[in-house]
N, C-alpha and C positions, 0 to 999 in steps of 0.2 A: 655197448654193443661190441661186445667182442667175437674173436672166434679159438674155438678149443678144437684138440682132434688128437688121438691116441690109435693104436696097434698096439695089440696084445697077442703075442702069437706063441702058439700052442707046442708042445713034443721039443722040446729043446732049441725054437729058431729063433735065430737072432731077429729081431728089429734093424734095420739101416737109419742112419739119420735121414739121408736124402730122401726117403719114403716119406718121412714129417714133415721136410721142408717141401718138398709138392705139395702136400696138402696144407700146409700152411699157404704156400703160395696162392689158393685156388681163392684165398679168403682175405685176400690183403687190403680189401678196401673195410672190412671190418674188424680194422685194427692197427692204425699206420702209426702207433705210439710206441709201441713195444711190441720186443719179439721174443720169446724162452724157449728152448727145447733141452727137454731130458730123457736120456736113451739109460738102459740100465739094462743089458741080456736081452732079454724076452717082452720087456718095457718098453715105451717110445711114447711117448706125454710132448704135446708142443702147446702153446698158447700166442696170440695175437692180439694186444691188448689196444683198445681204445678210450680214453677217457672223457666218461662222462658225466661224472657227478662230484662231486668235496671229495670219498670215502675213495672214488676212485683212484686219485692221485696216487694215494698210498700203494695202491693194488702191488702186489709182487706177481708178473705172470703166472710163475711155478713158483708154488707156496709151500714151504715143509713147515713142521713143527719144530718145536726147538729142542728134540734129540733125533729132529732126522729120521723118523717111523713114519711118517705120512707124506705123501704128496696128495695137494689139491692142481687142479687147473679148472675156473670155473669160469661164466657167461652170466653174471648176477646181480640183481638187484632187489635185496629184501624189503621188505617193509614193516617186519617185528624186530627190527634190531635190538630197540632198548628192552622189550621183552626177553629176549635171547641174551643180552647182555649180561641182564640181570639173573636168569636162570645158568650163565656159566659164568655168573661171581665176576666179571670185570669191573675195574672199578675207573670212575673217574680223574683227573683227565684223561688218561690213558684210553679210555675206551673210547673218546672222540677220534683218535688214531688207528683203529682196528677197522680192517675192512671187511666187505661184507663175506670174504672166503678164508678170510679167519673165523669168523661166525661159524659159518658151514664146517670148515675143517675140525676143530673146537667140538660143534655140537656130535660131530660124526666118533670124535675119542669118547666124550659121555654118553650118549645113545644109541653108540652101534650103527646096525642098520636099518635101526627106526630116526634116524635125523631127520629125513625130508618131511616126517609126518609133523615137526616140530616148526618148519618153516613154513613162510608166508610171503610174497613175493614171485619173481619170476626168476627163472635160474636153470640153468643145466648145467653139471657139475660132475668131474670124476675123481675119486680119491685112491691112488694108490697106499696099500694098505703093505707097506714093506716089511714090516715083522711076520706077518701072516700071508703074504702074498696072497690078498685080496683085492680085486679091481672094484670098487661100488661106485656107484654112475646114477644117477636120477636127475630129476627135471621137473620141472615145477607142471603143478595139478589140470592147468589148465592147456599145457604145451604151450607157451607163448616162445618161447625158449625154445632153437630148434637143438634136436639130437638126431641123426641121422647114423645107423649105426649097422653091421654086417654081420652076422656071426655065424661060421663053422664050426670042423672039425679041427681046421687048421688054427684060424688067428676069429678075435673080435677086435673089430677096428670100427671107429665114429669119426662125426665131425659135425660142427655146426651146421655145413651143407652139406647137401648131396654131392656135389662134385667132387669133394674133397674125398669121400672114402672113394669114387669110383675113378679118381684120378692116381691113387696110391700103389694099383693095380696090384696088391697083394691081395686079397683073394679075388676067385673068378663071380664075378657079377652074370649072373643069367636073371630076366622074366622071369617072375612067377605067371606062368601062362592060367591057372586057376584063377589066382586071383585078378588078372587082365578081364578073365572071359566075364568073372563074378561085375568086375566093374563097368563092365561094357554093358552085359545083361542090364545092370538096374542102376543105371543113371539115364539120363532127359537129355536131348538136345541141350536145355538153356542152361545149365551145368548144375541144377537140383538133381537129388538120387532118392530115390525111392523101388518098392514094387510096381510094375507094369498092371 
């Protein structure tokens, strides 16, 4: 149980650290082991890591590749590792050391932006894609893994929780009054939703 949280902002604006470290801050109890932040221009990648498994130990919060074209920051715990492992050729013992956002980072260089089709497990995950300045971001199938995420014209910024992007105050947070009115409309007293 970790927490991740990034700004990505749009037309030439920089990113601030201090932005990251608020939203990191909002999430410190989901992660009091480690702390990463990387600002790059228009980038801003923070992580807060918690450890909770063997593979976790290893975890690097802010993960690159080894020429430095990717970053990962992720929230994850797979459960096809040896399958994945086996499908990007790692070999033993070594692969007992591999964590699972090496996994992820790894599958994201060989299949693009079909990787998360590839995993299995719970996970939300963002890769900065530095040669191509692509942001890809996904989250496992079922949401167990939160992504809580904002996007304009201005910037796209997430976090594992809500507070964390509404505490960053880089973009402005308004009600979707539609979708209030929608939820109001067709939900129940005992907090079932359905049609009336």
């Amino acid at each position: 149980m970790s927490a991740i949280s990034d700004i990505y902002r749009r037309g030439g604006l920089v990113v601030s650290q201090d932005k990251i470290i608020i939203m990191l801050d909002q999430a410190i109890p989901r992660g009091p082991d480690n702390e990463s932040i990387y600002i790059n221009n228009n980038i801003g990648l923070g992580h807060i890591l918690f450890i909770t498994t063997y593979h976790s130990v290893y975890e690097s919060n802010l993960l690159n590749n080894k020429h430095h074209d990717y970053l990962i920051t992720s929230d994850t715990h797979l459960y096809n590792r040896e399958e994945l492992l086996g499908n990007l050729n790692f070999t033993k013992p070594a692969a007992s050391d591999i964590t699972d956002s090496e996994i992820i980072l790894y599958s994201y260089i060989k299949y693009g932006d079909k990787c998360a089709e590839e995993l299995s497990g719970i996970f939300s995950f963002v890769i900065w894609d530095k040669k191509n300045e692509i942001l890809y971001f996904a989250r496992d199938q079922l949401g167990i893994k939160p992504f809580y995420s904002y996007s304009d014209s201005k910037c796209f910024i997430f976090g594992s929780q809500i507070n964390q992007t509404i505490a960053s105050k880089v973009c402005t947070l308004a009600p979707n009054e539609a979708m209030v009115c929608e939820y109001l409309n067709n939900s129940f007293a005992d907090g079932t939703s359905g049609r009336r």
